[in-house]
N, C-alpha and C positions, 0 to 999 in steps of 0.2 A: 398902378395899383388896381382900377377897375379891373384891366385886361385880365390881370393874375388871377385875380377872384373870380371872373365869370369863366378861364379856364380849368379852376378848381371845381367851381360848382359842374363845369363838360366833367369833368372826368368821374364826379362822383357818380353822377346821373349814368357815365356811360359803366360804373360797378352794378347798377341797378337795373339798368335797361342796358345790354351791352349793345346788340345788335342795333338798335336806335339809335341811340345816342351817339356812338363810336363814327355814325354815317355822317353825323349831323358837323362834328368836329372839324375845324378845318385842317387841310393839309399839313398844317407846319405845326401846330399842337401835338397832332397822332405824332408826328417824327417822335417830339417833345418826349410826350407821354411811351413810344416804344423805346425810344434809347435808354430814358428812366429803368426800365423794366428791363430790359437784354442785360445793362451795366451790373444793374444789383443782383441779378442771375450770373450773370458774370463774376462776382464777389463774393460768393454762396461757394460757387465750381473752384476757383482760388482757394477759397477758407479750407476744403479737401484734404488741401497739402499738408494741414496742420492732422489731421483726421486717420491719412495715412502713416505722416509721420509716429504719430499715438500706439495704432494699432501695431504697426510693424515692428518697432520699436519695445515696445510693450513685450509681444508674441517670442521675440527673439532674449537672447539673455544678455544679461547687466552688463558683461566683458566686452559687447560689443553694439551699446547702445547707442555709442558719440557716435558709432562710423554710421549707422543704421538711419540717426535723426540729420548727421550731414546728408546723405543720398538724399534725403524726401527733402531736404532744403535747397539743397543746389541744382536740384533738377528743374526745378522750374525756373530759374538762372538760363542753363540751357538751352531748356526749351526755348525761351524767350526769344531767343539770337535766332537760334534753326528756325524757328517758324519763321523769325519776322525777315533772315534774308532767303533762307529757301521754300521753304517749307508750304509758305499760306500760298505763294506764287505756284508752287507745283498742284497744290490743292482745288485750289477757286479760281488761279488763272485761266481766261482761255487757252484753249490747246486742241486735242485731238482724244480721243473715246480713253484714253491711256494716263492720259499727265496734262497738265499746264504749261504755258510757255510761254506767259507773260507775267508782270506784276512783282516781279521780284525787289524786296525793301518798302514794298507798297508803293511802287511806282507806277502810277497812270489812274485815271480819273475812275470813280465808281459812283456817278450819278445816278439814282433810281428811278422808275417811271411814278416809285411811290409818295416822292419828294414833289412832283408836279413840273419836273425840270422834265427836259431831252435827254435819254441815255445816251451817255458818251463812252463808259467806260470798260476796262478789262477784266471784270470781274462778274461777269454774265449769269453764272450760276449763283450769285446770292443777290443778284438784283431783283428777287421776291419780296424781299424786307427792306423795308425806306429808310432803315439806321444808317449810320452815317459810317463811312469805310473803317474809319477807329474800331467803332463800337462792335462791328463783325470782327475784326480782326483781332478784339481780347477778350471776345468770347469765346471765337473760335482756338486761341490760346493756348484758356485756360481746359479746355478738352484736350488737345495735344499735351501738354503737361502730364497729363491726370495717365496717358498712355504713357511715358514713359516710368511713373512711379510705379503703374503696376510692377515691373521687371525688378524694380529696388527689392522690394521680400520678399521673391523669391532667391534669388542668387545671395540672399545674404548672408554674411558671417562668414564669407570665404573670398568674397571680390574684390580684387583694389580697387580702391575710391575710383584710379587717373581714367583706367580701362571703362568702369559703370558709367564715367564724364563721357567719354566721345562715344560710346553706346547710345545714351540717350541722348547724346546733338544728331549722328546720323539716322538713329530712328525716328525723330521729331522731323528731323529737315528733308528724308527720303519714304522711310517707309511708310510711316505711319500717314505723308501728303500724300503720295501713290495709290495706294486704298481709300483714304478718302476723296479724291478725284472719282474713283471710278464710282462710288457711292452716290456723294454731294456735289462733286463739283460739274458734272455733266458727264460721266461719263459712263463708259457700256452698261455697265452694272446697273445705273440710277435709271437709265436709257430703256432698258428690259423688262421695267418693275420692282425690280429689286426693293425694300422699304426695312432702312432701319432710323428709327425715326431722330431717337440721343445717342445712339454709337453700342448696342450691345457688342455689334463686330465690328464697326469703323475705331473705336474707342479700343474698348474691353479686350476682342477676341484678339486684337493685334496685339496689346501689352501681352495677352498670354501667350501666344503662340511668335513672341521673343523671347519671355520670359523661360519656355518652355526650350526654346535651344540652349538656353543662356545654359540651365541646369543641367544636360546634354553633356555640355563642352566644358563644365565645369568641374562635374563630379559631386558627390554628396558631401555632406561634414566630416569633417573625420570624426570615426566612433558611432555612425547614425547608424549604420548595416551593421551588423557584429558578423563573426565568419559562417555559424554557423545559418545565415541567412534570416537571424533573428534583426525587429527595428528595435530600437535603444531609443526610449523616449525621448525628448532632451527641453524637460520643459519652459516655459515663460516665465519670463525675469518680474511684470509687473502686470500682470491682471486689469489692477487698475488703468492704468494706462493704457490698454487693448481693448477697454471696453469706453470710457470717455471719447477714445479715439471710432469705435464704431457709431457712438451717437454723433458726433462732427458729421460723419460721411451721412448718414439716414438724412441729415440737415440739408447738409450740401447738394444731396440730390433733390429735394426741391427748385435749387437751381438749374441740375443740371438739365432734368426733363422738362420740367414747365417752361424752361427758359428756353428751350430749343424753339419754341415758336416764333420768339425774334419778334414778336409783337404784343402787346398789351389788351389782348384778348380775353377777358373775364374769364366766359366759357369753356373757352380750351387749357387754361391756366388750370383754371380750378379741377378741371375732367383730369387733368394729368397728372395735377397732383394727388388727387383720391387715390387713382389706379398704382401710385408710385408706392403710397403707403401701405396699401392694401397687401399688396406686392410685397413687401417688406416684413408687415406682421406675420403675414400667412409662413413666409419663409422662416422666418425666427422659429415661429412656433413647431412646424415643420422637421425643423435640423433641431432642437430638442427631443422633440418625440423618437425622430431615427435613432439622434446618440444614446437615449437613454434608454432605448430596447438595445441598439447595440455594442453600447458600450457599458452598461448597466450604470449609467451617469448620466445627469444632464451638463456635461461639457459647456463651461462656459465657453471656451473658442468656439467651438460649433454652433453655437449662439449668435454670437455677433457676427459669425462669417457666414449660417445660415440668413439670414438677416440682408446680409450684404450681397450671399448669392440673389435674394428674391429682387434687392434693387437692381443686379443690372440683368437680370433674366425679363424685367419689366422696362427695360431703359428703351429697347426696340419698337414693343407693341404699345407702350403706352399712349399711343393717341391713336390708335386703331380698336381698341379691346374694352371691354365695360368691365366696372371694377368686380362684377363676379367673375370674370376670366382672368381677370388681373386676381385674387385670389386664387384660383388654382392652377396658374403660371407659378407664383410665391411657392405654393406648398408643394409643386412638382420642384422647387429648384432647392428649395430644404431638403429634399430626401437627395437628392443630388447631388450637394455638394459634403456630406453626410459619405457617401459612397465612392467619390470620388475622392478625398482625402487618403483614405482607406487601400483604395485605388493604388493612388500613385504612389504611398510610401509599399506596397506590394511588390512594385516593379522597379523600385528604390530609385524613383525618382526623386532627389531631396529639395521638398519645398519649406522653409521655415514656419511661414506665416498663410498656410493654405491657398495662397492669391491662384493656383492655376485653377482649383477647384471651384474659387468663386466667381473668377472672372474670365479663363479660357471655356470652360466647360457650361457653367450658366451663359456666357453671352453667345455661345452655339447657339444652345439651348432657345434664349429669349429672341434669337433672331430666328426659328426655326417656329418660334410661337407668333408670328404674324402671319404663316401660312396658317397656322390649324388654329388660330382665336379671332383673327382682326373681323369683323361685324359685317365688311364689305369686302367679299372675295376669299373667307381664312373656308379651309375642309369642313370646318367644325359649323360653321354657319352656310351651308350649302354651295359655296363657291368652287368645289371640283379643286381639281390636284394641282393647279397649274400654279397659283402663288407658293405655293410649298415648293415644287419645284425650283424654282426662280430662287424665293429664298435656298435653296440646298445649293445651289449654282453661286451664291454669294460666298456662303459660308466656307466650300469648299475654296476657291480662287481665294479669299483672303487669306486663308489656312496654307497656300501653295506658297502666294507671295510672300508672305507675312515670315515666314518660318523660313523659306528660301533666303530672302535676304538678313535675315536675323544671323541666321549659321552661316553666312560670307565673312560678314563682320565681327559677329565671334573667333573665327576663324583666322581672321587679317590680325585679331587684336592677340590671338594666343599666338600665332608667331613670330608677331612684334616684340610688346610693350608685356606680354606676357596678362592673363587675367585673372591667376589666383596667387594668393599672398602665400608666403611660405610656410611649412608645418608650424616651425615655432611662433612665428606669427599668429597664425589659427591658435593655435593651446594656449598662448595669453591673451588673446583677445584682441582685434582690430583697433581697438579705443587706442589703447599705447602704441601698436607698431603703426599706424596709418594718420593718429592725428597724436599721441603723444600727450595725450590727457585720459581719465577717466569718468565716467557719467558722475557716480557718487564717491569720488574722494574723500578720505577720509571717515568710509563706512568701512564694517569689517565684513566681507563679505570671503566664500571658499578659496581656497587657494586652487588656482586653476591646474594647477601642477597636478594637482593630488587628482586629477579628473579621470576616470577610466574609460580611454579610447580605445 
């Protein structure tokens, strides 16, 4: 009981006095006190699923809601397996500038030097943080998860469930470890300079630029293009629920960025969270002022997705950047994701729930904003071109790999198992032909028949 207390009384002291205090702490406490911190950062990035599920769900329409809120639920199912037998081994294993080549099932020792032991083990690149190999590994997770949900709203309302399931296991288990190795796990990328800190492009730019073949090889909705090369609105089913679901995520990324430090750092918690939000309002506010010159509306999607652009156009710089550049990172990535919407239904690319706009194009973007904002080395703070560089050498290579191996697997799977549902399937809705129930039964809602495609 003493022991308890006087480590409660360390930890308070060290929210007051961090740098002090934190030193004073003995070795097995800090474990203590960072695993506490990583976990519950951990379970913020998890809550997400519910966030996305909302949004995407929401954005898209009621005939196809059951199939929309299975994807966001089962993919981190998925995920789960890919990482934990391929996935975190090809990521964090040691290996060579490219990939991993150990640790697969989490097999072999991950003692840290920060624990006060002898490093013994195979996981070299996260042997920075004294957490314990668990605690890395379902944090590290729930980010892999969070990449494959991107691709869920986009491709929605026209994908078989079976097709979207081995999609995001091989993206979890191949692509999305590959980019992250060469990032975080040791390799050339992280090697060069390269700095994105919670995943604008490790995370984000990879769900997009899958997401982004995915809609390629899929084709748009039926009825989205009309012939004469007119877009055919086709709007959202529950408002409410798209926007509950964008407050989830604003949440969640307090886990995601503050938690990236892997350690119970007052300091740097608290610096990354200001810059998260900052980031966030400025974008909100941002993507209304665009929509509402250019669309003569303040667009509620645009809102929450402006919003959501500023979160991960900040996910990158967020522990390089003071929260006035974190404000004008936000409200460059509102007017951005505002135009890129815009954008891509132009060139008919069909995305449901805007995800390319907020997370392929902002997380360019926010990884592009650690060259020209970071405090130490960005253009903008007198550090010369050479970080900018570096990052454009990240962004581009994730962009080659990322979308190379995306459209294999698209490709393996369209002339397989086959990856879009059939006309009459699409015109009644995924809900009945893919799971055989309806979201709200027993409501009266359009006959889908009567719909003009």
């Amino acid at each position: 009981m003493k022991r308890t207390f006087v480590r409660g009384l360390l930890f308070m002291l060290a929210m007051t006095t961090p740098r002090l205090a934190m030193a004073q702490i003995d070795p097995e406490t800090k474990v203590a006190l960072d695993t506490l911190w990583v976990m519950i950062a951990a379970f913020l990035v998890f809550f997400m699923n519910a966030g996305f599920a909302l949004v995407e769900s929401g954005l898209c329409r009621a005939k196809n809601a059951v199939n929309v809120l299975a994807k966001n639920f089962i993919v981190f199912a998925a995920s789960s397996l890919a990482f934990f037998v391929l996935g975190f081994a090809l990521m964090f294993g040691d290996g060579n500038a490219f990939t991993g080549f150990s640790g697969f099932a989490l097999s072999g020792l991950d003692n840290s030097p920060a624990t006060g032991e002898a490093y013994q083990g195979i996981f070299s690149a996260l042997n920075w943080t004294g957490v314990p190999l668990f605690a890395k590994f379902f944090f590290q997770l729930a980010f892999a998860a969070t990449a494959a949900t991107i691709v869920s709203g986009v491709v929605a309302e026209r994908i078989k469930f079976s097709a979207f399931i081995i999609f995001s296991f091989v993206l979890v288990a191949v692509t999305y470890a590959i980019g992250g190795h060469w990032a975080w796990g040791g390799g050339w990328l992280g090697n060069m300079g390269f700095v994105d800190f919670a995943g604008s492009t490790v995370v984000h730019s990879v769900g997009g630029w899958a997401a982004l073949a995915g809609v390629i090889f899929l084709g748009p909705r039926a009825g989205k293009y009309l012939a004469d090369g007119s877009v055919r609105p086709i709007p959202a089913h529950n408002m409410t629920s798209a926007t509950l679901g964008g407050l989830i995520l604003w949440l969640g990324w307090f886990g995601f960025n503050p938690g990236s430090t892997m350690e119970a750092d007052p300091v740097a918690i608290s610096m990354i969270a200001l810059n998260t939000n900052m980031a966030a309002a400025a974008g909100c506010l941002a993507a209304t002022a665009t929509a509402w010159i250019l669309l003569g509306k303040p667009d509620l999607s645009m809102i929450i997705n402006g919003t959501l652009a500023g979160l991960v156009a900040i996910t990158a710089p967020c522990s390089v950047v003071t929260p006035t550049s974190s404000i004008i990172i936000g409200l460059i990535a509102g007017v951005l994701v505002v135009y890129a919407v815009l954008f891509f239904d132009r060139v008919k690319l069909d995305d449901p729930v805007g995800a390319l706009s907020v997370h392929l194009v902002n997380g360019v973007f926010g990884t592009m904003a650690v060259g020209l904002f970071a405090t130490e080395g960005g253009l903008f703070f007198g550090g010369g071109i050479g970080s900018t560089v570096t990052q454009f050498i990240g962004v581009a290579a994730f962009g080659v790999m990322a979308f190379t191996l995306s459209s294999v697997v698209w490709v393996t799977l369209k002339a397989t198992i086959g990856i879009r549902v059939s006309p009459s399937e699409e015109l009644e809705g995924l809900d009945v032909g893919e799971h055989g129930m309806e979201a709200y039964a027993g409501f009266v809602q359009q006959d889908v028949r009567t719909e003009v495609i």
